[in-house]
C-alpha angles and dihedrals in degrees: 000000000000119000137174122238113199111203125026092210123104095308098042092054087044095055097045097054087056086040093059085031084057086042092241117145096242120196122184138196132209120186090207122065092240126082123211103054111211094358090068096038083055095046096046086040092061098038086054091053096045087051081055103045092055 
């Protein structure tokens, strides 16, 4: 079965892992070009600050 995941921030990536575990087809869609949500602005966040900080 085909479903739609919306954000691929923590939750999305959440949802689609149950969604394979479950054997579902899983397809998810991001409105930035960027996966990971929060996880990724908080990564390039700290890798700005440490540039900075060099």
């Amino acid at each position: 079965m085909r479903v739609a995941v919306a954000d691929e921030g923590v939750s999305g990536l959440t949802a689609t892992k149950c969604c394979l575990d479950e054997g579902l087809d899983p397809t998810c869609f991001e409105w930035s070009q960027d996966n990971g949500g929060l996880w990724w602005k908080l990564h390039h966040f700290l890798t700005e600050m440490y540039s900075a900080l060099q």
